[in-house]
Structure formats: C-alpha cells, structure tokens
Jmol script that loads the backbone (N, CA, C; Angstrom):
load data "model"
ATOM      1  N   UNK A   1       0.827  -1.189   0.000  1.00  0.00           N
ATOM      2  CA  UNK A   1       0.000   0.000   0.000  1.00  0.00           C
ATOM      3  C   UNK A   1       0.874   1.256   0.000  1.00  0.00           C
ATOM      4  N   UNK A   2       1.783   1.218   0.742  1.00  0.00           N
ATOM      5  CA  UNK A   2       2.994   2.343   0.733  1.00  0.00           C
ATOM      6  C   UNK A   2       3.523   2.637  -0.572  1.00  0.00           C
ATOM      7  N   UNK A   3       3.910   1.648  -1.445  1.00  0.00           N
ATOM      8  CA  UNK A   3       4.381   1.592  -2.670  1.00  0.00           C
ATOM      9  C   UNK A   3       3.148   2.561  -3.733  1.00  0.00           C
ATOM     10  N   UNK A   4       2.207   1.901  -3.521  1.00  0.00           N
ATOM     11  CA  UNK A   4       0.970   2.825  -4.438  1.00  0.00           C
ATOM     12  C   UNK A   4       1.275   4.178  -3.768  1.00  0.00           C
ATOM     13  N   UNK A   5       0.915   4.465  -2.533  1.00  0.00           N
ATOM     14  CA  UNK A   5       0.865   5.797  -2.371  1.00  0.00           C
ATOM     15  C   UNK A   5       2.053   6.634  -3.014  1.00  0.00           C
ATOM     16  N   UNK A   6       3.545   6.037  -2.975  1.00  0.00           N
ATOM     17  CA  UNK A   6       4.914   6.849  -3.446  1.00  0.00           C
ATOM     18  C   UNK A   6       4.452   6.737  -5.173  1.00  0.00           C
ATOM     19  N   UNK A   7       4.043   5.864  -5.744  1.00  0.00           N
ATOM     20  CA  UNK A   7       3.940   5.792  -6.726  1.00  0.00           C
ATOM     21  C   UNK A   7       2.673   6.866  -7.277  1.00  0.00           C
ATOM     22  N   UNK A   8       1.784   6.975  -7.191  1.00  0.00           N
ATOM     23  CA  UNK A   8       0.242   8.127  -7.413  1.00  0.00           C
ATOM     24  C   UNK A   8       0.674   9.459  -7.034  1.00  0.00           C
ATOM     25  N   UNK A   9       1.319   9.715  -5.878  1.00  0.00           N
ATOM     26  CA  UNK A   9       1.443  11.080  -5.112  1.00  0.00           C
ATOM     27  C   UNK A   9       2.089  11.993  -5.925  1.00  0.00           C
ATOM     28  N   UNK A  10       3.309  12.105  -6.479  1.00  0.00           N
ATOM     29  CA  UNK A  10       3.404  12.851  -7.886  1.00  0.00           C
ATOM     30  C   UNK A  10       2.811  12.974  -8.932  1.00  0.00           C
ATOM     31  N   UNK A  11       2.277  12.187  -9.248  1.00  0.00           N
ATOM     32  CA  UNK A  11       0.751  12.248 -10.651  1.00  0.00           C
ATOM     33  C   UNK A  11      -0.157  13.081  -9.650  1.00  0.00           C
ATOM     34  N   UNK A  12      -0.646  13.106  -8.882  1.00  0.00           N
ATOM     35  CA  UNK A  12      -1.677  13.549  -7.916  1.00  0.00           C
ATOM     36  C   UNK A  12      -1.254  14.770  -8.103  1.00  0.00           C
ATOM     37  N   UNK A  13       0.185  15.038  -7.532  1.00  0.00           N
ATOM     38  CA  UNK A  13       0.712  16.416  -7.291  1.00  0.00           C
ATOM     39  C   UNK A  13       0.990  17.240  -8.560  1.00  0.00           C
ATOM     40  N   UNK A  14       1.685  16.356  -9.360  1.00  0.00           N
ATOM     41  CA  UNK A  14       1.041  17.377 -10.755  1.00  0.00           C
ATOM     42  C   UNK A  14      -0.365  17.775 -11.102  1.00  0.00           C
ATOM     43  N   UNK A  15      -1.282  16.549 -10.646  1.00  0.00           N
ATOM     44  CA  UNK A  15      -2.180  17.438 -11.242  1.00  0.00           C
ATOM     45  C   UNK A  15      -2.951  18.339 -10.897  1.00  0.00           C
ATOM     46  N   UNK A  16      -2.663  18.724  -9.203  1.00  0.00           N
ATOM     47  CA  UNK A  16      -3.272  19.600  -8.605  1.00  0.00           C
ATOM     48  C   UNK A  16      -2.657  20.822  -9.178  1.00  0.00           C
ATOM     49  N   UNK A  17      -1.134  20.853  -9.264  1.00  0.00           N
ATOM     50  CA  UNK A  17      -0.694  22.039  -9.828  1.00  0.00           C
ATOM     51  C   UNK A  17      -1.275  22.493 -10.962  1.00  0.00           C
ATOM     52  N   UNK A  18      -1.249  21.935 -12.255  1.00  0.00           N
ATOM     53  CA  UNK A  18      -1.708  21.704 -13.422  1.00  0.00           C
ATOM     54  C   UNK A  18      -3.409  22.723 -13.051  1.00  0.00           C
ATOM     55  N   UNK A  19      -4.453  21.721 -12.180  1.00  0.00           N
ATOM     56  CA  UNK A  19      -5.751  22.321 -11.976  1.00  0.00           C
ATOM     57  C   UNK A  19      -5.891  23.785 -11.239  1.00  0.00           C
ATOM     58  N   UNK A  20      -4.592  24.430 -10.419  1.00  0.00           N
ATOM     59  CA  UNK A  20      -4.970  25.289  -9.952  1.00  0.00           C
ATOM     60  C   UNK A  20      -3.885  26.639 -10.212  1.00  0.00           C
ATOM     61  N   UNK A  21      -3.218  26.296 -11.901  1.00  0.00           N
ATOM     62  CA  UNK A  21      -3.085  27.682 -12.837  1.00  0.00           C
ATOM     63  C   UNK A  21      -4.487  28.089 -13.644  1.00  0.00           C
ATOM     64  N   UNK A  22      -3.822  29.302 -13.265  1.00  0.00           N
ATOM     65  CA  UNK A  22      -5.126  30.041 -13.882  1.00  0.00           C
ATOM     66  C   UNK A  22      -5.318  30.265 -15.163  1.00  0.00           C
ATOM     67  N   UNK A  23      -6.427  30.198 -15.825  1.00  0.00           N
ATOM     68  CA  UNK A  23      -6.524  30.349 -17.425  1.00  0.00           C
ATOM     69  C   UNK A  23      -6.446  31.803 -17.707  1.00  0.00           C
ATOM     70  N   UNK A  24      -6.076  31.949 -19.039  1.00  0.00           N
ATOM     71  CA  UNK A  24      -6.452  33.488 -19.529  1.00  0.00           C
ATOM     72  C   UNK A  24      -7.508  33.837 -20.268  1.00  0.00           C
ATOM     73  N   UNK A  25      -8.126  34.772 -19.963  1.00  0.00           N
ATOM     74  CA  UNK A  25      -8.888  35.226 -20.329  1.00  0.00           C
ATOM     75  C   UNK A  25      -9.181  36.321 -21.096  1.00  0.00           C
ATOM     76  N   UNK A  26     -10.232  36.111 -22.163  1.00  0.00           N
ATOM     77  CA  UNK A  26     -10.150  36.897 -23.414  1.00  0.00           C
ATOM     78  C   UNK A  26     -10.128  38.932 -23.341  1.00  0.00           C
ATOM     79  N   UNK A  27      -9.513  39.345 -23.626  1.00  0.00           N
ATOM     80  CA  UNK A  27      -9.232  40.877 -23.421  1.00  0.00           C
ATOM     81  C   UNK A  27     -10.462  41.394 -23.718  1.00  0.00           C
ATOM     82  N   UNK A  28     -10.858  40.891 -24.764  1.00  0.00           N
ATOM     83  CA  UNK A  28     -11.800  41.685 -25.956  1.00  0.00           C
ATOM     84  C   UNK A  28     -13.126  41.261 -25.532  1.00  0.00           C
ATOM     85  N   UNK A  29     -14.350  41.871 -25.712  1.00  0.00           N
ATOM     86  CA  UNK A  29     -15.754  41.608 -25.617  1.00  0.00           C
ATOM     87  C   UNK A  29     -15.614  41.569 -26.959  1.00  0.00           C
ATOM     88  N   UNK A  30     -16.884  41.090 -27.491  1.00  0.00           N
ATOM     89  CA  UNK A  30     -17.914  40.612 -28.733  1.00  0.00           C
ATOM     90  C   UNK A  30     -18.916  41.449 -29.534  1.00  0.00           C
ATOM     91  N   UNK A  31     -19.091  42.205 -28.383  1.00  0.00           N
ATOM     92  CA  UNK A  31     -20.017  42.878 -28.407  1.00  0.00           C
ATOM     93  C   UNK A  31     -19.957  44.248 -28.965  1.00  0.00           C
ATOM     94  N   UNK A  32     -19.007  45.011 -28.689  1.00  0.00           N
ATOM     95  CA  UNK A  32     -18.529  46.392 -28.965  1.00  0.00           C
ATOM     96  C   UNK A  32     -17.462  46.562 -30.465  1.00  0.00           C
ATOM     97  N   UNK A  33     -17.442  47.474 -31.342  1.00  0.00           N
ATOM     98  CA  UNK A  33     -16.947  47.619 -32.208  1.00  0.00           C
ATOM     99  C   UNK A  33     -15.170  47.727 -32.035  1.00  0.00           C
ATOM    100  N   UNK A  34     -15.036  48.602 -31.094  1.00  0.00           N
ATOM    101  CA  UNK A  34     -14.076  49.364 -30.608  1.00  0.00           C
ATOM    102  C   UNK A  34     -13.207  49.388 -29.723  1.00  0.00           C
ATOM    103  N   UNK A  35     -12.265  48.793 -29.020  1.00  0.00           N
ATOM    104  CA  UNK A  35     -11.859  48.604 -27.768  1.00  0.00           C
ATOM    105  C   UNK A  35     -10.490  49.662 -27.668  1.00  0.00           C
ATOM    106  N   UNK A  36     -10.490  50.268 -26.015  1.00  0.00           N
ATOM    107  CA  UNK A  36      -9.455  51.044 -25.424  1.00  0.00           C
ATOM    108  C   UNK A  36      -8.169  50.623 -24.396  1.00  0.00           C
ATOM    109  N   UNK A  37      -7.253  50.323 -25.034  1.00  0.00           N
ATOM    110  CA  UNK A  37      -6.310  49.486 -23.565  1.00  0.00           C
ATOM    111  C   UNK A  37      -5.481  50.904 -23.404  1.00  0.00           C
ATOM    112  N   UNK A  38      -5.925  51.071 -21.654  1.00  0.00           N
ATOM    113  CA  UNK A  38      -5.538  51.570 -21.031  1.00  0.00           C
ATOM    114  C   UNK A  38      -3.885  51.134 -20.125  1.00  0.00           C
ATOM    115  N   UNK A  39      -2.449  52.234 -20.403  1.00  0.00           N
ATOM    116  CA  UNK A  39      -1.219  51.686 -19.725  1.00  0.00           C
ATOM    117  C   UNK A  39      -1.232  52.473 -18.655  1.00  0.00           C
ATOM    118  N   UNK A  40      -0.754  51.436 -17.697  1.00  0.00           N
ATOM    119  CA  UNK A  40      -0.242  52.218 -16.535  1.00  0.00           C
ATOM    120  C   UNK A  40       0.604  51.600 -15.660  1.00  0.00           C
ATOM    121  N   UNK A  41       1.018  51.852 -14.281  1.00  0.00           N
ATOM    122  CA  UNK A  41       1.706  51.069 -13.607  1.00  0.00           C
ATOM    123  C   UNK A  41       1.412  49.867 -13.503  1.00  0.00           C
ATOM    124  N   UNK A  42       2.252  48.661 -13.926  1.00  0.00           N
ATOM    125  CA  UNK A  42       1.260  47.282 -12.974  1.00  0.00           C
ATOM    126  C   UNK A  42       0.875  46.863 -14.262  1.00  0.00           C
ATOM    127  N   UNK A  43       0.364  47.306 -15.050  1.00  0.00           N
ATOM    128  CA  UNK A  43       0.017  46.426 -16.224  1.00  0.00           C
ATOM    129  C   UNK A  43      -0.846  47.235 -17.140  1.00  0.00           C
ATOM    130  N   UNK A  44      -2.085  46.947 -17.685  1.00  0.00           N
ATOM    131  CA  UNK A  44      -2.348  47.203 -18.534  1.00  0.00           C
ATOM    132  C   UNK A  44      -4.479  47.224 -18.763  1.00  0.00           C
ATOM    133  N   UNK A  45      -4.994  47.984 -18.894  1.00  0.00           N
ATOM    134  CA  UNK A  45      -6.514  47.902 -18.447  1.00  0.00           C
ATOM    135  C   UNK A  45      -7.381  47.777 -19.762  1.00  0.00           C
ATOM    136  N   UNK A  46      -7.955  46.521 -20.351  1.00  0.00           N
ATOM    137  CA  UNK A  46      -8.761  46.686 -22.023  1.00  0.00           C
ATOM    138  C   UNK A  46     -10.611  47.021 -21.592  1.00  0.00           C
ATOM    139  N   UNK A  47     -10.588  47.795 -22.475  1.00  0.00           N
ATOM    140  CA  UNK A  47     -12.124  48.498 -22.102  1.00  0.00           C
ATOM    141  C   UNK A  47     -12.893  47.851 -23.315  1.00  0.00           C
ATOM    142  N   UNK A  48     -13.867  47.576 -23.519  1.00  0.00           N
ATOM    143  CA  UNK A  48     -14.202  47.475 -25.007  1.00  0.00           C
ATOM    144  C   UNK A  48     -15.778  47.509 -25.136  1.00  0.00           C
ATOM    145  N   UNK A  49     -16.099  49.166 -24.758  1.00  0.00           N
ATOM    146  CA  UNK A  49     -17.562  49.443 -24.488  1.00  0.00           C
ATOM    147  C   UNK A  49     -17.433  50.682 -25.848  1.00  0.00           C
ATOM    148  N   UNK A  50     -17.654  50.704 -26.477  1.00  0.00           N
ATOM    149  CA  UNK A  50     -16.900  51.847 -27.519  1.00  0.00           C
ATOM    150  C   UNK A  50     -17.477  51.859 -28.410  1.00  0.00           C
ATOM    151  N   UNK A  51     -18.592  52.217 -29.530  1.00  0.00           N
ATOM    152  CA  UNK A  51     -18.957  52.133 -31.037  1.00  0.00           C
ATOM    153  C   UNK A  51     -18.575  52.941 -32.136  1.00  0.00           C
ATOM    154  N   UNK A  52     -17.605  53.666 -31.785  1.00  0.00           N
ATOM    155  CA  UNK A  52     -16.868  54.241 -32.800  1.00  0.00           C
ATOM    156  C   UNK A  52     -15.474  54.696 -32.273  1.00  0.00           C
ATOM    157  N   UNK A  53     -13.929  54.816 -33.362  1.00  0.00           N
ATOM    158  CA  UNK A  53     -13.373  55.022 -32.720  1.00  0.00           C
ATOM    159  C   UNK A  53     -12.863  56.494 -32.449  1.00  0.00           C
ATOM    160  N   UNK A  54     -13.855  57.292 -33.067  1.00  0.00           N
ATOM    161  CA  UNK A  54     -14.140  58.921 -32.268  1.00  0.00           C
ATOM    162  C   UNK A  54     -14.424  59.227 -31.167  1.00  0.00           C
ATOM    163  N   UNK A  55     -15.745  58.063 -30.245  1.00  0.00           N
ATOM    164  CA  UNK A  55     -15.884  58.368 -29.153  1.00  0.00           C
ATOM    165  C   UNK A  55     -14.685  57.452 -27.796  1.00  0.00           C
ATOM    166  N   UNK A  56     -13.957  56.576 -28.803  1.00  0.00           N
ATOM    167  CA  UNK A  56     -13.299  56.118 -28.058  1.00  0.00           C
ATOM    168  C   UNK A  56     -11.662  56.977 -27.875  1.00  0.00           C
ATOM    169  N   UNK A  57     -11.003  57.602 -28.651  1.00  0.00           N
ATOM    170  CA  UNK A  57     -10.437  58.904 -28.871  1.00  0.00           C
ATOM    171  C   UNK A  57     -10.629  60.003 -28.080  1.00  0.00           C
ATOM    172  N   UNK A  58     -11.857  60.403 -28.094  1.00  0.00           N
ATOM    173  CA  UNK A  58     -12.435  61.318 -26.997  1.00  0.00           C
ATOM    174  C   UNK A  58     -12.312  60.775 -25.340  1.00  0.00           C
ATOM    175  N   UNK A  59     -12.151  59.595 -24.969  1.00  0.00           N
ATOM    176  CA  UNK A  59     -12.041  58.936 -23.756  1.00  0.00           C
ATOM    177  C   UNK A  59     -11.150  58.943 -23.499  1.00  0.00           C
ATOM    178  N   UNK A  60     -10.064  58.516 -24.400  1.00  0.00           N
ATOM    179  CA  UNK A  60      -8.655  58.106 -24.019  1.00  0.00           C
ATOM    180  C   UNK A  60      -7.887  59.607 -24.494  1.00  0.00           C
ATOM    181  N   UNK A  61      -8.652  60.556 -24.569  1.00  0.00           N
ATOM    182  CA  UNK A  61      -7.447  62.216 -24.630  1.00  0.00           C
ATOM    183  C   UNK A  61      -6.731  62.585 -23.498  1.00  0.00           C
ATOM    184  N   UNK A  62      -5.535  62.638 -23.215  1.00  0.00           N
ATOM    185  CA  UNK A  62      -4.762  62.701 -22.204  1.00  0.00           C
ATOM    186  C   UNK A  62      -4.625  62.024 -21.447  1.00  0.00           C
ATOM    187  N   UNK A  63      -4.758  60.381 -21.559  1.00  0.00           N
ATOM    188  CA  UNK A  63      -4.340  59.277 -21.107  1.00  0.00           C
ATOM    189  C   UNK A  63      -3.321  58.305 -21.559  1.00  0.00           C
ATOM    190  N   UNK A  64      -2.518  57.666 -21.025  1.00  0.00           N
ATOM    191  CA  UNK A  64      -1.442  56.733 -21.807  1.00  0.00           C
ATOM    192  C   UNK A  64      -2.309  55.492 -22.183  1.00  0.00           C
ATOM    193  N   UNK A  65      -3.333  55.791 -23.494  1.00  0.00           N
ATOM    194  CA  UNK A  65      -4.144  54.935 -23.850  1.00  0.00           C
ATOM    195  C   UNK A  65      -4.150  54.714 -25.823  1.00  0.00           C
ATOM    196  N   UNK A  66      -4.589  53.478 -25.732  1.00  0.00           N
ATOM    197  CA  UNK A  66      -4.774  53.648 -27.521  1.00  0.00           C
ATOM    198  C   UNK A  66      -6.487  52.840 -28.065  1.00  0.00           C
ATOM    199  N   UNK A  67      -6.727  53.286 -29.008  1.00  0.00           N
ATOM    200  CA  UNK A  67      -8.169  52.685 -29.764  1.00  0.00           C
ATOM    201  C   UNK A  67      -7.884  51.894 -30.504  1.00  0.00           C
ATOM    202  N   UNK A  68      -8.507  50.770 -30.651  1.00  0.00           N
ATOM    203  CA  UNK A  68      -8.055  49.945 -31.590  1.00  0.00           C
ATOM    204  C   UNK A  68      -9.607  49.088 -32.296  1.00  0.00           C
ATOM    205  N   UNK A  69      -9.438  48.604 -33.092  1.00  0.00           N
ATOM    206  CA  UNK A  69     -10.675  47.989 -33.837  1.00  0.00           C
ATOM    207  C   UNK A  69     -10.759  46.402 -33.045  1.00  0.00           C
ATOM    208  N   UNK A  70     -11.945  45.780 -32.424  1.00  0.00           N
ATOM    209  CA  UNK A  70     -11.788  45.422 -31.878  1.00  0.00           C
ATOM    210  C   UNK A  70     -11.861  43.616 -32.921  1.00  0.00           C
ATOM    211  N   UNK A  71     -10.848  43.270 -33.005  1.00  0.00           N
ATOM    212  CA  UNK A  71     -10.516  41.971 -33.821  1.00  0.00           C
ATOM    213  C   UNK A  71     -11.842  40.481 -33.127  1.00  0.00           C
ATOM    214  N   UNK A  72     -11.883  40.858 -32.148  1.00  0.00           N
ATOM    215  CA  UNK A  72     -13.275  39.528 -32.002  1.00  0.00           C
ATOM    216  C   UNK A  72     -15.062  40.160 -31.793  1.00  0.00           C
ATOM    217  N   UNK A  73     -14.704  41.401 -32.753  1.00  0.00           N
ATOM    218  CA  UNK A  73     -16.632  41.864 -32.630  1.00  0.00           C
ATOM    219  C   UNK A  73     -16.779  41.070 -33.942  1.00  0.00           C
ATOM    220  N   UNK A  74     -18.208  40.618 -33.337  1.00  0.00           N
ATOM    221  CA  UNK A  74     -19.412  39.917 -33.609  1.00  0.00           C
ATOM    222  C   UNK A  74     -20.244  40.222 -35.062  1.00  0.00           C
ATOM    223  N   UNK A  75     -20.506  41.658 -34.880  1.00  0.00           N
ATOM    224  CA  UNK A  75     -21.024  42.338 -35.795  1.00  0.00           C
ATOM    225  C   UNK A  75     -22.712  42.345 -34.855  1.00  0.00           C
ATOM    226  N   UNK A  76     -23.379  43.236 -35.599  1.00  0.00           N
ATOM    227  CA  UNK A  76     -25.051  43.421 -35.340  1.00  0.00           C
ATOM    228  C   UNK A  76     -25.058  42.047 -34.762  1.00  0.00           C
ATOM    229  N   UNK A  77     -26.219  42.212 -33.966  1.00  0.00           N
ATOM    230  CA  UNK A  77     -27.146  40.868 -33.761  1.00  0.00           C
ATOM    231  C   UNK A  77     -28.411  40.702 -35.101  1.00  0.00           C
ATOM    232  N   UNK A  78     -27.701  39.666 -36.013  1.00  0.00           N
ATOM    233  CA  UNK A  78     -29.349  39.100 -36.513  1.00  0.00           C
ATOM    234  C   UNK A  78     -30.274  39.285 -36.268  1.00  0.00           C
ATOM    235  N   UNK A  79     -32.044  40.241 -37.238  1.00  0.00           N
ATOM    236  CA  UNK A  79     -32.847  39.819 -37.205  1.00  0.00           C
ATOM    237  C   UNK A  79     -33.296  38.541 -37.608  1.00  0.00           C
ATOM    238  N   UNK A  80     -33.814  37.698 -36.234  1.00  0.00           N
ATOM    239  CA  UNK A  80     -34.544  36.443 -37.142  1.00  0.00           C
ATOM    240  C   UNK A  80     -35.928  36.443 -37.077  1.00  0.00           C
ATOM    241  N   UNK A  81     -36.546  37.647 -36.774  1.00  0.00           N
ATOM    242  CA  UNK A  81     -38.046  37.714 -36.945  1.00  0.00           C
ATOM    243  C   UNK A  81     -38.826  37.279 -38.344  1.00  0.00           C
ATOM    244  N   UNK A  82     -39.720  36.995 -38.691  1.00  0.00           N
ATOM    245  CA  UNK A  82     -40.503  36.495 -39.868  1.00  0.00           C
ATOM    246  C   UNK A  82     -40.968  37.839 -40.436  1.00  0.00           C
ATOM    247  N   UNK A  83     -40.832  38.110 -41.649  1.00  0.00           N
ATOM    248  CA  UNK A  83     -41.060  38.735 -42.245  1.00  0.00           C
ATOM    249  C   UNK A  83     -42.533  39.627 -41.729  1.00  0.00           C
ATOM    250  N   UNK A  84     -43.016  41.037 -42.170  1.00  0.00           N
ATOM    251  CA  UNK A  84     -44.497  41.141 -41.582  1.00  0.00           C
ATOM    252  C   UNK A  84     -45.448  41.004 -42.212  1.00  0.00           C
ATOM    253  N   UNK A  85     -45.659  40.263 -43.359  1.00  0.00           N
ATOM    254  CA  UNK A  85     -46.597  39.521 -43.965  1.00  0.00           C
ATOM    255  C   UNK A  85     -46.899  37.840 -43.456  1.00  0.00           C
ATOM    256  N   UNK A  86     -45.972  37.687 -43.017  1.00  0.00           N
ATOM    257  CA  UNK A  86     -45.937  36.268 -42.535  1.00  0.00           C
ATOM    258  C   UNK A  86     -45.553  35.082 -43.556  1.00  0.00           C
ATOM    259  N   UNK A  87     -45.153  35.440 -44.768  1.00  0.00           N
ATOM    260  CA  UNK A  87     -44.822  34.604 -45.523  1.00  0.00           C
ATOM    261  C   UNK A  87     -43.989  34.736 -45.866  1.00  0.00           C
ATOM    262  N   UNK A  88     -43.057  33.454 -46.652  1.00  0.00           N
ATOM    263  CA  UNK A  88     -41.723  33.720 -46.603  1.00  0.00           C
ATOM    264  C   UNK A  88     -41.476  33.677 -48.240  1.00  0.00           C
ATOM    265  N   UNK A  89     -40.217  34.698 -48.494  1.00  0.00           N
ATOM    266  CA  UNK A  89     -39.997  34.928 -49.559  1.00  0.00           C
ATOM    267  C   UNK A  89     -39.644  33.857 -50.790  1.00  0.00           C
ATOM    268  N   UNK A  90     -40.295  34.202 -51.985  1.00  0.00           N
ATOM    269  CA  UNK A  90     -40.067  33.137 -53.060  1.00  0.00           C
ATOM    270  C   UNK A  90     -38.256  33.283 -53.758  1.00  0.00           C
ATOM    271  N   UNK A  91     -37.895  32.212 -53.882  1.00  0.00           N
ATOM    272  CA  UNK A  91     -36.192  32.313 -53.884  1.00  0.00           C
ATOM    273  C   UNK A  91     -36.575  32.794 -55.609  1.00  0.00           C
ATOM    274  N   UNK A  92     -35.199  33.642 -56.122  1.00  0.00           N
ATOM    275  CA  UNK A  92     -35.485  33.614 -57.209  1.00  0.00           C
ATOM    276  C   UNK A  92     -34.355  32.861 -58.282  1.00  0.00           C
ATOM    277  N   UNK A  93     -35.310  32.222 -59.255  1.00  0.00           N
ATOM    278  CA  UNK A  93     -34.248  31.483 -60.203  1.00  0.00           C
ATOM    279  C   UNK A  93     -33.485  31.920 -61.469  1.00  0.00           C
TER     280      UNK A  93
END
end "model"
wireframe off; spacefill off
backbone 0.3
color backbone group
C-alpha cells in the first residue's frame, strides 16, 4: 500500500498544480466595435464598451491609452423575426 501511495502522489501532485493555474482570459468583448487598452503602472486595463473610434479617442485624450478595432466583434445581432406579412420569400431562379 505504501508503494501505491509513493507511486500516485506525484501524478496527484502534478495534477493539482496543473488544476490550480489560472486560465487566460479573453481581453476583448464581442459585443462592442471598438476597444481602449488603457497603460499604466502594474500592467495594462482593455475596455471594449466603444462604437466608434471617435468616441473612443475622446475617452482616451490625455491618457497613456490607444483605440483599436476590436478583432473579435461579432457584428449586429441578426434579425430572425418572420417577415411582416408572414410569408416567406419566393427564392429567385
């Protein structure tokens, strides 16, 4: 029984290590066109509430900040409502 335990307890112990690094997590929202990373001491702050990058410019004026286009937006949300006739369009050939 001693033998199992010396033998498991390093697999064990890796894998607690392994389970309790932390993942990273995505900078960018989906949602917003525009995102602002803010520099400062310590690291670094990404904002990405922004729909143009005029009003995001206007935020970051006299800050050690930059605008950038935000590489994982989504675009609009889809209408998938039904047309308001209720019928659906004839494809054309």
């Amino acid at each position: 029984m001693r033998d199992l335990i010396l033998v498991l307890f390093p697999a064990l112990l890796a894998l607690a290590v392994i389970a309790s690094t932390p993942a990273n997590a995505q900078k960018y929202d989906s949602t917003s066109p525009v995102c602002k990373t803010n520099y400062r001491w310590g690291g670094e702050d990404t904002d990405c509430g922004y729909t143009s990058l005029e009003q995001c410019r206007a935020s970051a004026s006299g800050l050690a900040a930059i605008c950038i286009n935000n590489p994982y937006y989504a675009g609009p949300p889809i209408d998938r409502r039904p047309s308001q006739s209720g019928k659906r369009p004839r494809p054309a050939y």
